[in-house]
C-alpha positions, 0 to 999 in steps of 0.5 A: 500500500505504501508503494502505491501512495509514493507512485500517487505523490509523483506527478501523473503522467498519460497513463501509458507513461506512469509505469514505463518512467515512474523512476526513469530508465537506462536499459541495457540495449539486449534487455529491452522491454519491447512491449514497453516501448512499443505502447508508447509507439515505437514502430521497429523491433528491439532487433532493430535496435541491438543486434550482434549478427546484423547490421542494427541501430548500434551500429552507428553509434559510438562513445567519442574520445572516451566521454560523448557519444556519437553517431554516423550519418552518412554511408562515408562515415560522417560523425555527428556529436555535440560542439562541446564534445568536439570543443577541445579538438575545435580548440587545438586546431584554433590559434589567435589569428585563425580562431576556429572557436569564434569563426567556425570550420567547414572543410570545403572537401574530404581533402580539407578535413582535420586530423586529431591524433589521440582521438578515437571512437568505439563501436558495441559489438556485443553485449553478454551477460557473464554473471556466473563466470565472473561470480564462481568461486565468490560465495564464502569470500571477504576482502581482499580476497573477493575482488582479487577473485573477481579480478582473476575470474575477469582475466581468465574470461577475456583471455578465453575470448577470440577477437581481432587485434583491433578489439578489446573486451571491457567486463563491468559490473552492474548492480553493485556488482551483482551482475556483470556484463561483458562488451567487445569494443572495435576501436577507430582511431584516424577521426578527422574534423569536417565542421563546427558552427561558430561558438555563436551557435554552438555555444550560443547562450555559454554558461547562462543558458547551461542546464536551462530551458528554454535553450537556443544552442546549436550544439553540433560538430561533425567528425568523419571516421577513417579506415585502412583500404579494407575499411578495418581501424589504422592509426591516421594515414593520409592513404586511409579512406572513409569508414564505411558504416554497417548503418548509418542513422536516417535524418528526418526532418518531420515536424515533431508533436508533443508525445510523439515517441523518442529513445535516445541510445549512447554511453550515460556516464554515472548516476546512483539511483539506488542510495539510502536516504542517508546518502541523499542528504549529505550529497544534498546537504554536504557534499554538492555545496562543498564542491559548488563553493571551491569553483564557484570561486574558481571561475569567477576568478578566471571568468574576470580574465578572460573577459579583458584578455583575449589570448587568455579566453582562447586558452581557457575556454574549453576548460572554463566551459569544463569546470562550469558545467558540474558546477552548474549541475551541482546547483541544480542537483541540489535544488531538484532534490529539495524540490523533489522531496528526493530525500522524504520519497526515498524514506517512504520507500524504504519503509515500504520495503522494511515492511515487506522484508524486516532484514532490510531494516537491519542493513539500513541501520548500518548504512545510516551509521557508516554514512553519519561515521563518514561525514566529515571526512567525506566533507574533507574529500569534497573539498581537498579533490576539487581544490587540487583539481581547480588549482591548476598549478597544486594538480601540476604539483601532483603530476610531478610528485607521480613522476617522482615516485615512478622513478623511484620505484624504477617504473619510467622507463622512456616510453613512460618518460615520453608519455609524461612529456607529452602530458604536461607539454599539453597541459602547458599549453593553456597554462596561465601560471600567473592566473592560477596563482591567483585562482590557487591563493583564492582557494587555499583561503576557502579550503582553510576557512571551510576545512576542520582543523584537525585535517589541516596541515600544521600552520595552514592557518596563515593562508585564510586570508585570500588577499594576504595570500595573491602576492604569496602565491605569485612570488612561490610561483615566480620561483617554482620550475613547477610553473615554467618561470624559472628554469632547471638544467638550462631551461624551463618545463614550459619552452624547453622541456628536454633541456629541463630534463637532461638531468633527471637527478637533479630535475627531481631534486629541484622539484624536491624544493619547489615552494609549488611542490612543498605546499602540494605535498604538506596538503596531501600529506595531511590529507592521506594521514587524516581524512583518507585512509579512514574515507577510503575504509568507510567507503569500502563497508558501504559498498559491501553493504550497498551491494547488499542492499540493491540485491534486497530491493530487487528480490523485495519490490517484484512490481519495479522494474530495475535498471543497473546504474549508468556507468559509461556503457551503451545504454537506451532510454525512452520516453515522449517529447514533453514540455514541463512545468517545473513550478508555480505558474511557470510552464515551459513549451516542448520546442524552440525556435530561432526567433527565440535566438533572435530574442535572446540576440545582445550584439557583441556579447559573448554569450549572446552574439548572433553572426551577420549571416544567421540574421540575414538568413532570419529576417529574409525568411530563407529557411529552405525546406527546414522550416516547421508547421510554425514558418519557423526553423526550429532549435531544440526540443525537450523529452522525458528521455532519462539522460546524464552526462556522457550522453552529450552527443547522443542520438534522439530517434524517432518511433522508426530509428530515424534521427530527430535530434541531437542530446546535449543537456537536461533541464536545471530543474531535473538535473538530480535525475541522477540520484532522483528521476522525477518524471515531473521535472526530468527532461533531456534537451536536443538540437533539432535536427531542422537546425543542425541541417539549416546550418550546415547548408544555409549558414555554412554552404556545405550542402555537400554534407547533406547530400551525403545524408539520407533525408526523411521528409 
C-alpha cells in the first residue's frame, strides 16, 4: 500500500507513461522491454535496435574520445556529436589569428578535413551477460580476497575470448556488482574534423543558458571516421579512406508533436539511483555545496580574465566551459532534490520495503551509521579533490610528485618518460601560471576557512586570508620550475622541456624544493594521514553493504522494474517529447525556435552574439525546406528521455530509428535525475535536427554534407 501512495505523490503522467518512467530508465540495449516501448509507439523491433549478427541501430553509434557519444550519418562515415564534445579538438586546431572557436570550420572537401591524433571512437559489438563466470568461486569470500577473485575470474574470461587485434573486451559490473556484463569494443582511431558552427551557435547562450530551458544552442560538430583500404581501424594515414558504416542513422526532418515517441541510445556516464536516504542528504546537504563553493570561486576568478584578455579566453575556454558545467549541475542537483522531496520519497520507500522484508531494516541501520561515521571526512574529500583539481598549478604539483615516485620505484622507463612529456607539454599549453596563482591563493583561503582543523596541515592557518595570500602565491610561483618561470638544467618545463630534463637527478631534486611542490605535498600529506585512509575504509563497508542492499530491493519490490546504474556503457532510454512545468505558474513549451535566438540576440556579447549571416538568413525568411508547421526553423526540443552526462552527443530517434535530434543537456530543474528521476521535472534537451541541417547548408554552404545524408521528409 505504501508503494502505491509514493507512485500517487509523483506527478501523473498519460497513463501509458506512469509505469514505463515512474523512476526513469537506462536499459541495457539486449534487455529491452519491447512491449514497453512499443505502447508508447515505437514502430521497429528491439532487433532493430541491438543486434550482434546484423547490421542494427548500434551500429552507428559510438562513445567519442572516451566521454560523448556519437553517431554516423552518412554511408562515408560522417560523425555527428555535440560542439562541446568536439570543443577541445575545435580548440587545438584554433590559434589567435585563425580562431576556429569564434569563426567556425567547414572543410570545403574530404581533402580539407582535420586530423586529431589521440582521438578515437568505439563501436558495441556485443553485449553478454557473464554473471556466473565472473561470480564462481565468490560465495564464502571477504576482502581482499573477493575482488582479487573477481579480478582473476575477469582475466581468465577475456583471455578465453577470440577477437581481432583491433578489439578489446571491457567486463563491468552492474548492480553493485551483482551482475556483470561483458562488451567487445572495435576501436577507430584516424577521426578527422569536417565542421563546427561558430561558438555563436554552438555555444550560443555559454554558461547562462547551461542546464536551462528554454535553450537556443546549436550544439553540433561533425567528425568523419577513417579506415585502412579494407575499411578495418589504422592509426591516421593520409592513404586511409572513409569508414564505411554497417548503418548509418536516417535524418528526418518531420515536424515533431508533443508525445510523439523518442529513445535516445549512447554511453550515460554515472548516476546512483539506488542510495539510502542517508546518502541523499549529505550529497544534498554536504557534499554538492562543498564542491559548488571551491569553483564557484574558481571561475569567477578566471571568468574576470578572460573577459579583458583575449589570448587568455582562447586558452581557457574549453576548460572554463569544463569546470562550469558540474558546477552548474551541482546547483541544480541540489535544488531538484529539495524540490523533489528526493530525500522524504526515498524514506517512504524504504519503509515500504522494511515492511515487506524486516532484514532490510537491519542493513539500513548500518548504512545510516557508516554514512553519519563518514561525514566529515567525506566533507574533507569534497573539498581537498576539487581544490587540487581547480588549482591548476597544486594538480601540476601532483603530476610531478607521480613522476617522482615512478622513478623511484624504477617504473619510467622512456616510453613512460615520453608519455609524461607529452602530458604536461599539453597541459602547458593553456597554462596561465600567473592566473592560477591567483585562482590557487583564492582557494587555499576557502579550503582553510571551510576545512576542520584537525585535517589541516600544521600552520595552514596563515593562508585564510585570500588577499594576504595573491602576492604569496605569485612570488612561490615566480620561483617554482613547477610553473615554467624559472628554469632547471638550462631551461624551463614550459619552452624547453628536454633541456629541463637532461638531468633527471637533479630535475627531481629541484622539484624536491619547489615552494609549488612543498605546499602540494604538506596538503596531501595531511590529507592521506587524516581524512583518507579512514574515507577510503568507510567507503569500502558501504559498498559491501550497498551491494547488499540493491540485491534486497530487487528480490523485495517484484512490481519495479530495475535498471543497473549508468556507468559509461551503451545504454537506451525512452520516453515522449514533453514540455514541463517545473513550478508555480511557470510552464515551459516542448520546442524552440530561432526567433527565440533572435530574442535572446545582445550584439557583441559573448554569450549572446548572433553572426551577420544567421540574421540575414532570419529576417529574409530563407529557411529552405527546414522550416516547421510554425514558418519557423526550429532549435531544440525537450523529452522525458532519462539522460546524464556522457550522453552529450547522443542520438534522439524517432518511433522508426530515424534521427530527430541531437542530446546535449537536461533541464536545471531535473538535473538530480541522477540520484532522483522525477518524471515531473526530468527532461533531456536536443538540437533539432531542422537546425543542425539549416546550418550546415544555409549558414555554412556545405550542402555537400547533406547530400551525403539520407533525408526523411
Amino acid at each position: 500500500m505504501m508503494t502505491k501512495k509514493i507512485l500517487l505523490s509523483v506527478f501523473l503522467l498519460p497513463a501509458a507513461m506512469a509505469f514505463a518512467q515512474q523512476y526513469g530508465g537506462m536499459w541495457i540495449p539486449t534487455e529491452l522491454n519491447e512491449k514497453e516501448m512499443k505502447d508508447l509507439g515505437m514502430k521497429i523491433s528491439a532487433k532493430d535496435i541491438f543486434n550482434p549478427q546484423k547490421p542494427s541501430i548500434k551500429d552507428a553509434v559510438v562513445q567519442f574520445n572516451g566521454g560523448c557519444t556519437a553517431e554516423i550519418i552518412s554511408p562515408k562515415g560522417l560523425l555527428l556529436t555535440n560542439h562541446h564534445c568536439g570543443y577541445g579538438q575545435i580548440q587545438a586546431h584554433s590559434t589567435v589569428q585563425n580562431d576556429l572557436l569564434s569563426n567556425g570550420f567547414w572543410a570545403k572537401n574530404m581533402n580539407g578535413e582535420l586530423p586529431n591524433p589521440g582521438v578515437k571512437v568505439d563501436f558495441i559489438v556485443d553485449i553478454k551477460e557473464v554473471t556466473y563466470q565472473i561470480l564462481e568461486g565468490t560465495d564464502k569470500l571477504t576482502e581482499p580476497e573477493y575482488t582479487k577473485k573477481i579480478n582473476n575470474n575477469i582475466e581468465i574470461y577475456k583471455n578465453s575470448q577470440k577477437i581481432e587485434s583491433y578489439q578489446s573486451i571491457m567486463v563491468k559490473p552492474m548492480y553493485y556488482g551483482n551482475k556483470y556484463y561483458a562488451y567487445t569494443i572495435e576501436t577507430y582511431k584516424d577521426i578527422r574534423l569536417v565542421g563546427a558552427p561558430p561558438q555563436s551557435i554552438g555555444k550560443f547562450g555559454s554558461d547562462t543558458d547551461n542546464w536551462v530551458w528554454p535553450r537556443h544552442t546549436g550544439d553540433f560538430s561533425m567528425f568523419r571516421i577513417y579506415a585502412d583500404k579494407n575499411n578495418k581501424p589504422a592509426e591516421f594515414s593520409k592513404d586511409n579512406v572513409p569508414y564505411v558504416p554497417k548503418h548509418y542513422l536516417p535524418v528526418s526532418i518531420k515536424d515533431k508533436n508533443e508525445n510523439d515517441f523518442t529513445f535516445v541510445f549512447g554511453f550515460p556516464g554515472r548516476t546512483t539511483e539506488y542510495l539510502p536516504a542517508v546518502a541523499v542528504e549529505k550529497i544534498m546537504k554536504d557534499i554538492d555545496p562543498a564542491r559548488i563553493a571551491v569553483r564557484d570561486v574558481a571561475l569567477k576568478t578566471l571568468d574576470e580574465k578572460m573577459r579583458v584578455d583575449n589570448e587568455t579566453r582562447i586558452k581557457y575556454a574549453s576548460k572554463y566551459a569544463s569546470v562550469a558545467n558540474y558546477w552548474k549541475k551541482w546547483i541544480g542537483e541540489v535544488e531538484g532534490l529539495k524540490k523533489s522531496n528526493a530525500v522524504e520519497k526515498k524514506v517512504m520507500y524504504e519503509g515500504s520495503l522494511v515492511a515487506k522484508n524486516p532484514e532490510i531494516k537491519t542493513t539500513l541501520d548500518q548504512l545510516n551509521k557508516l554514512y553519519n561515521d563518514q561525514a566529515p571526512y567525506a566533507l574533507n574529500n569534497a573539498y581537498y579533490t576539487e581544490v587540487v583539481r581547480n588549482a591548476e598549478t597544486l594538480k601540476l604539483a601532483g603530476d610531478y610528485n607521480d613522476f617522482i615516485t615512478s622513478v623511484e620505484a624504477g617504473r619510467m622507463d622512456e616510453k613512460e618518460l615520453a608519455k609524461f612529456k607529452t602530458k604536461v607539454t599539453s597541459f602547458y599549453k593553456d597554462y596561465s601560471a600567473e592566473l592560477d596563482a591567483k585562482v590557487t591563493a583564492k582557494l587555499l583561503a576557502l579550503y582553510v576557512n571551510k576545512t576542520a582543523p584537525q585535517f589541516l596541515p600544521a600552520g595552514f592557518n596563515k593562508y585564510k586570508d585570500e588577499n594576504a595570500n595573491i602576492p604569496v602565491l605569485e612570488d612561490m610561483s615566480k620561483n617554482s620550475i613547477i610553473t615554467g618561470r624559472t628554469a632547471v638544467n638550462g631551461g624551463t618545463l614550459t619552452t624547453d622541456i628536454d633541456k629541463a630534463f637532461s638531468n633527471q637527478d637533479k630535475l627531481i631534486k629541484t622539484l624536491k624544493k619547489d615552494p609549488i611542490y612543498q605546499l602540494y605535498i604538506s596538503m596531501r600529506e595531511a590529507y592521506t594521514k587524516t581524512a583518507d585512509p579512514q574515507y577510503t575504509a568507510l567507503q569500502a563497508k558501504i559498498d559491501a553493504l550497498q551491494k547488499k542492499f540493491m540485491a534486497q530491493q530487487m528480490e523485495t519490490d517484484k512490481d519495479r522494474k530495475f535498471f543497473p546504474d549508468a556507468n559509461s556503457t551503451l545504454r537506451v532510454t525512452y520516453g515522449k517529447i514533453k514540455g514541463s512545468a517545473p513550478r508555480d505558474a511557470v510552464s515551459y513549451g516542448y520546442q524552440t525556435h530561432l526567433a527565440g535566438v533572435m530574442e535572446k540576440y545582445v550584439p557583441g556579447d559573448y554569450e549572446f552574439d548572433v553572426p551577420k549571416k544567421l540574421i540575414e538568413l532570419y529576417n529574409k525568411k530563407d529557411f529552405g525546406i527546414y522550416k516547421d508547421k510554425t514558418g519557423d526553423v526550429p532549435v531544440g526540443f525537450t523529452a522525458t528521455n532519462h539522460t546524464t552526462g556522457g550522453n552529450s552527443g547522443s542520438p534522439a530517434l524517432d518511433a522508426n530509428g530515424n534521427l530527430v535530434g541531437l542530446n546535449f543537456d537536461r533541464q536545471w530543474e531535473g538535473t538530480m535525475s541522477d540520484i532522483n528521476y522525477d518524471p515531473r521535472f526530468s527532461r533531456n534537451i536536443m538540437v533539432d535536427t531542422k537546425y543542425i541541417l539549416f546550418v550546415v547548408e544555409k549558414f555554412a554552404d556545405a550542402k555537400w554534407l547533406v547530400d551525403e545524408m539520407k533525408i526523411v521528409k
